[in-house]
C-alpha positions in Angstrom: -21.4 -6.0 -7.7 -20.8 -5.5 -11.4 -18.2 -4.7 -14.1 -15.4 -7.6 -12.8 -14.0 -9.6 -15.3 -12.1 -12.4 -13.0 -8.9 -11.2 -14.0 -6.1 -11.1 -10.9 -4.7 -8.1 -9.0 -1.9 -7.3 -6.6 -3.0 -5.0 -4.1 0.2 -3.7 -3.1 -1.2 -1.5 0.2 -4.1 -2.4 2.3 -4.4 -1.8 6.0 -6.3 -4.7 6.8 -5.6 -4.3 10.6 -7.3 -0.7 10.7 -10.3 -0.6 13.8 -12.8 -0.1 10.5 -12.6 -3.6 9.8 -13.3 -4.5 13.5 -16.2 -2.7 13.1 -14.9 0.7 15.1 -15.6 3.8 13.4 -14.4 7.0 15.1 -14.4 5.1 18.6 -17.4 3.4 18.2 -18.0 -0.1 17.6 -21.0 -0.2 15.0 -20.8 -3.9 13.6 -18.7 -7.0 14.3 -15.6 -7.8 13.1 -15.6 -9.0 9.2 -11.8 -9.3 8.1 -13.3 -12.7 7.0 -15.8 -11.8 4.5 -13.1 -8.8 3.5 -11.3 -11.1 2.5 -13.2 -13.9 0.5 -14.6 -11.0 -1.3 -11.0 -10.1 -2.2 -9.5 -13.6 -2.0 -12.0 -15.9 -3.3 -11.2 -18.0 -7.3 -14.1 -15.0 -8.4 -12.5 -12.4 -6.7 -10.1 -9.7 -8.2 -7.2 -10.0 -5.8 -4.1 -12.3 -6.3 -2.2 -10.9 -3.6 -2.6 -8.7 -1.0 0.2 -6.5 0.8 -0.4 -5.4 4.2 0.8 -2.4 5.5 2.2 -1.8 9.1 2.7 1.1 10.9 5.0 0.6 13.7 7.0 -3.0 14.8 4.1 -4.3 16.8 2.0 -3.6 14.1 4.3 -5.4 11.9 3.8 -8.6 14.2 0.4 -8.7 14.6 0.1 -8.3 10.8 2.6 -11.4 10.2 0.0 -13.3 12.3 -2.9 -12.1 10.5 -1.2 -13.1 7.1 -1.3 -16.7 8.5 -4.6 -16.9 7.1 -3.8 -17.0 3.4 -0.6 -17.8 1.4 -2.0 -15.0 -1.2 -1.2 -12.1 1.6 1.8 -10.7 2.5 3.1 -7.8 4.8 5.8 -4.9 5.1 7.4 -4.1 8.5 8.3 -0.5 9.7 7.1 3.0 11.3 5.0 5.1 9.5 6.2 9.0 9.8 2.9 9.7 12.2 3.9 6.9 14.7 7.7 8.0 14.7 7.7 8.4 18.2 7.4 4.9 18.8 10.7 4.4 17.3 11.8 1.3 15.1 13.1 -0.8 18.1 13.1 -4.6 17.0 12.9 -4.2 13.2 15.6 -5.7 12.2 15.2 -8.9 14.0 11.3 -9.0 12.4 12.6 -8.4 9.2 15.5 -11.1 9.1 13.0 -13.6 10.8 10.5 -13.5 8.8 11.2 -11.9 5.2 10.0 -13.1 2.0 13.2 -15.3 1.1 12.9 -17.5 4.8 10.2 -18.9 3.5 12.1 -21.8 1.2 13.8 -24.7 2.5 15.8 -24.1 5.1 14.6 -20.9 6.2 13.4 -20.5 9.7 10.5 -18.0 9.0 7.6 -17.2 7.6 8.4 -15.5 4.5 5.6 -12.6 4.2 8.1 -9.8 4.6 8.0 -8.3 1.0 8.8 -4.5 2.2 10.4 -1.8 4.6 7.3 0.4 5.5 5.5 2.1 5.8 8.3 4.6 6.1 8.7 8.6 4.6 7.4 11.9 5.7 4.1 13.4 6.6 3.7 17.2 7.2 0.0 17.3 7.4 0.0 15.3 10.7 2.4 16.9 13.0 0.4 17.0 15.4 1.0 13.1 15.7 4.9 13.4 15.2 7.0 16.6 14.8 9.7 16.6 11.4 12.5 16.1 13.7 11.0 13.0 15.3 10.0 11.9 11.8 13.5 12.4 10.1 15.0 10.7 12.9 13.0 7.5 12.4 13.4 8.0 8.9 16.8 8.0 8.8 17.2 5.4 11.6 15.1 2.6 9.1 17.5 3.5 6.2 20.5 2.7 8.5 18.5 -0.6 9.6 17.8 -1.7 5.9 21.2 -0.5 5.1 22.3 -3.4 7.7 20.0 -5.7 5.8 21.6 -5.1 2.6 24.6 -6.6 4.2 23.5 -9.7 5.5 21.7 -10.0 1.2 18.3 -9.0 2.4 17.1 -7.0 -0.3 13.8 -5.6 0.1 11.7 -2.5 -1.5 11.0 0.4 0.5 7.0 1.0 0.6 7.3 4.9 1.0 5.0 7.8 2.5 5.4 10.9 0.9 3.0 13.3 2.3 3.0 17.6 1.4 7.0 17.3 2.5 7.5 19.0 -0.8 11.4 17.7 -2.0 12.7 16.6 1.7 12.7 12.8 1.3 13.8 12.5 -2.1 16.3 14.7 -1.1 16.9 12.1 2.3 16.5 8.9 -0.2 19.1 10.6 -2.7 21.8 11.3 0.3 21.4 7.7 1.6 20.8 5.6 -1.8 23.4 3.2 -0.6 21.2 2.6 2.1 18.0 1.3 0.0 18.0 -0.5 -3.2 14.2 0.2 -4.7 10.7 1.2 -3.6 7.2 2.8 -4.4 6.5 6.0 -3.1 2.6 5.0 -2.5 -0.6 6.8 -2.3 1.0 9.2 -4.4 -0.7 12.9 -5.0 1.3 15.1 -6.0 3.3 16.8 -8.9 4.0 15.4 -11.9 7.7 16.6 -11.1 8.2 15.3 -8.1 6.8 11.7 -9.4 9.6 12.3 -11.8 12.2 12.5 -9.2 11.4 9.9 -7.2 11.5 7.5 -10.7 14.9 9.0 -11.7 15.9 7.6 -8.8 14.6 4.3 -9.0 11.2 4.2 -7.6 7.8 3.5 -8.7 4.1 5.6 -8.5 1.4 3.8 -6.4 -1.7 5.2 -7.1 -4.9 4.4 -5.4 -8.4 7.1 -4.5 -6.2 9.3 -3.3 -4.3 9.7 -6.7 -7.6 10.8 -8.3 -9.3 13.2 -6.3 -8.7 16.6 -8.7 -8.2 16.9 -12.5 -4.7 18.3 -11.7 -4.2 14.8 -10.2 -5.7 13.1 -12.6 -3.2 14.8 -15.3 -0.7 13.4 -13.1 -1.7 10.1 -13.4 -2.1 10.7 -17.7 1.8 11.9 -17.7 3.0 8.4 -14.9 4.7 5.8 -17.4 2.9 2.5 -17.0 5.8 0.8 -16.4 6.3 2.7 -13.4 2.9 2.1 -12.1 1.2 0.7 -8.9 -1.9 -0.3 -8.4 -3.4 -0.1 -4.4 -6.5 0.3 -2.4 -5.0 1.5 1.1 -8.0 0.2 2.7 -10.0 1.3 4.0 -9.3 4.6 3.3 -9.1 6.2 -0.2 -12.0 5.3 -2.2 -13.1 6.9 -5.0 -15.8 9.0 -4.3 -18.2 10.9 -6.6 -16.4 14.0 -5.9 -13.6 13.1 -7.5 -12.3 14.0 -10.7 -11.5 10.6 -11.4 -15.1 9.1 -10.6 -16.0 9.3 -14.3 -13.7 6.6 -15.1 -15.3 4.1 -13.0 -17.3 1.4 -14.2 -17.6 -1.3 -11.2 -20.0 -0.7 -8.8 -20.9 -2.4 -5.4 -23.7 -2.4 -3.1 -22.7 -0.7 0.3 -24.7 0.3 3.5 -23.7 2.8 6.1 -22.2 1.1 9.0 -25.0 1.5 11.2 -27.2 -0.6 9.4 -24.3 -3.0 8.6 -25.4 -7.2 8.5 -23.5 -10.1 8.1 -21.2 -9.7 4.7 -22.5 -6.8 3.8 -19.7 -4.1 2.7 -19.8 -0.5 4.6 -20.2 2.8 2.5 -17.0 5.1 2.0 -15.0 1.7 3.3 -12.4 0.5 0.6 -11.8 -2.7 0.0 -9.3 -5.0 -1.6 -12.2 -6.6 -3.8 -12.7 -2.7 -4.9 -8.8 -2.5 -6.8 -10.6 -2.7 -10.2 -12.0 0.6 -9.9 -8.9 2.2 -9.3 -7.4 0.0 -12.8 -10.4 1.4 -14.2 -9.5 5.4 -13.7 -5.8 4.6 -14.9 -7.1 2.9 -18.2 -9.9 6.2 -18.5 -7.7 8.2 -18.2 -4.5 7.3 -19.9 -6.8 5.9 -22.5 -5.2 2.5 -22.5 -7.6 -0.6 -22.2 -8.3 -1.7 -18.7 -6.9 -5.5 -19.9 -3.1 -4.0 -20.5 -3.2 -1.9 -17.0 -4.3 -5.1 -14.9 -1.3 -6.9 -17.2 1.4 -4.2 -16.8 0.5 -3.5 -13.2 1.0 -7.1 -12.2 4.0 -7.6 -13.8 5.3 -4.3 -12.5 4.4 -5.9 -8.8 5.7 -8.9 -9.3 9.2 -7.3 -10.3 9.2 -4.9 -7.2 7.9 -7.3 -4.5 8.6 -10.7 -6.1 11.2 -10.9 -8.2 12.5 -14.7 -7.8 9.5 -15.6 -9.0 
């Protein structure tokens, strides 16, 4: 690979428990699993990552993410139920959450501290086929009254928020219930430029990944998005940056990949994303706001560290 400067990232949504890194593509297994080389690729002193966030989909999820997070202090998790998987409910999620959030972690804390997030929560109207909008409000509104418990007991955590063609409906259902959150990033964001305003007004930041850059309308978007309200993410393995995309022109690492039939040992699958592959999406943001690529990494960073760490 080329282009990478050493410099550190947050990627602050990866869904490093998706079947793709085990090697499952559609159904079928085509290589073995290689969350390992994933991550020392990402990971390593060389690499571009400083810290990973998981994302979860539902509570179980959530658990066998904590586990996975085990294997490096530099990752980290969120815990909720993804508007798709709303059927499954959010059963458990407040015990998971209190057990094992970020602030346990210290003396005296009886958990494992990787909790840095409620999520992956929102709204998803291209996939109701997976869960209808009254199942998804439901669970929607059932985590907001969960974290609103959280708040209670001085567990204050950012919402990691899925905002997908529901047009104004949950910022409408974050604005109703803001005493029930206290800040968040609407992530993977693609859509207007005033609904991104909206969702700041009240509070939130712009995550931005492939998906952010796939049209020049959404690549004006991400022009008029203030840096300090900005995000950096992969949500591996989904979202790269293909040529298509109107955003491609800004992108100057590149990385050797072969398709996943012929996939050997630590070799890195075509039209998989990556952690390791966050500078590309710095890389469009600093093309094409026209800022250098030095200031995004900076500002990005500091912008994580504020949302997801801020006792540090």
């Amino acid at each position: 690979m080329s282009g990478l400067t050493g410099s550190r990232y947050i990627d602050i949504g990866a869904n490093l428990l998706d079947d793709k890194f085990s090697g499952v593509y559609f159904g079928t297994k085509r290589h073995d699993e290689d969350r390992g080389a994933v991550l020392e690729r990402a990971l390593a002193p060389d690499g571009p990552c400083g810290r990973i966030i998981c994302t979860s989909g539902t509570i179980e999820d959530s658990k066998e993410t904590l586990t996975f997070t085990e294997r490096s202090p530099m990752l980290f998790t969120t815990c909720g139920v993804h508007p798709t998987r709303a059927t499954q409910g959010c059963e458990g999620m407040l015990e998971v959450v209190k057990d094992n959030w970020l602030g346990v972690g210290g003396e005296g804390g009886g958990g494992r501290g990787k909790v840095v997030a409620i999520g992956e929560l929102g709204l998803d109207y291209d996939r109701l086929e997976f869960a209808n909008k009254e199942a998804q409000h439901v669970v929607l509104l059932a985590q907001l009254a969960v974290n609103k418990q959280l708040i209670g007991m001085g567990i204050k955590l950012p919402l990691f928020l899925h905002s997908r063609s529901c047009g104004s409906d949950l910022f409408s259902i974050l604005e109703t219930h803001r005493d029930s959150w206290t800040t968040g990033v609407v992530h993977s964001f693609d859509d207007t430029f005033e609904l991104a305003e909206k969702y700041m007004q009240l509070g939130l930041y712009i995550g931005v990944n492939g998906c952010s850059f796939k049209t020049q309308d959404n690549v004006e978007v991400v022009k008029k998005l203030p840096m300090d309200r900005l995000l950096l993410e992969t949500d591996a393995p989904y979202c790269d940056i293909r040529q298509t995309h109107a955003g491609h022109q800004f992108v100057k690492t590149t990385f050797a990949t072969v398709k996943e039939k012929k996939w050997v040992p630590h070799a890195m699958v075509k039209n998989r994303m990556e952690p390791c592959m966050i500078p590309q999406v710095a890389e469009v943001v600093s093309g094409a706001k026209g800022i250098e690529l030095e200031q995004v990494k900076q500002i990005c960073w500091d912008n994580s560290m504020r949302l997801f760490f801020p006792d540090e």
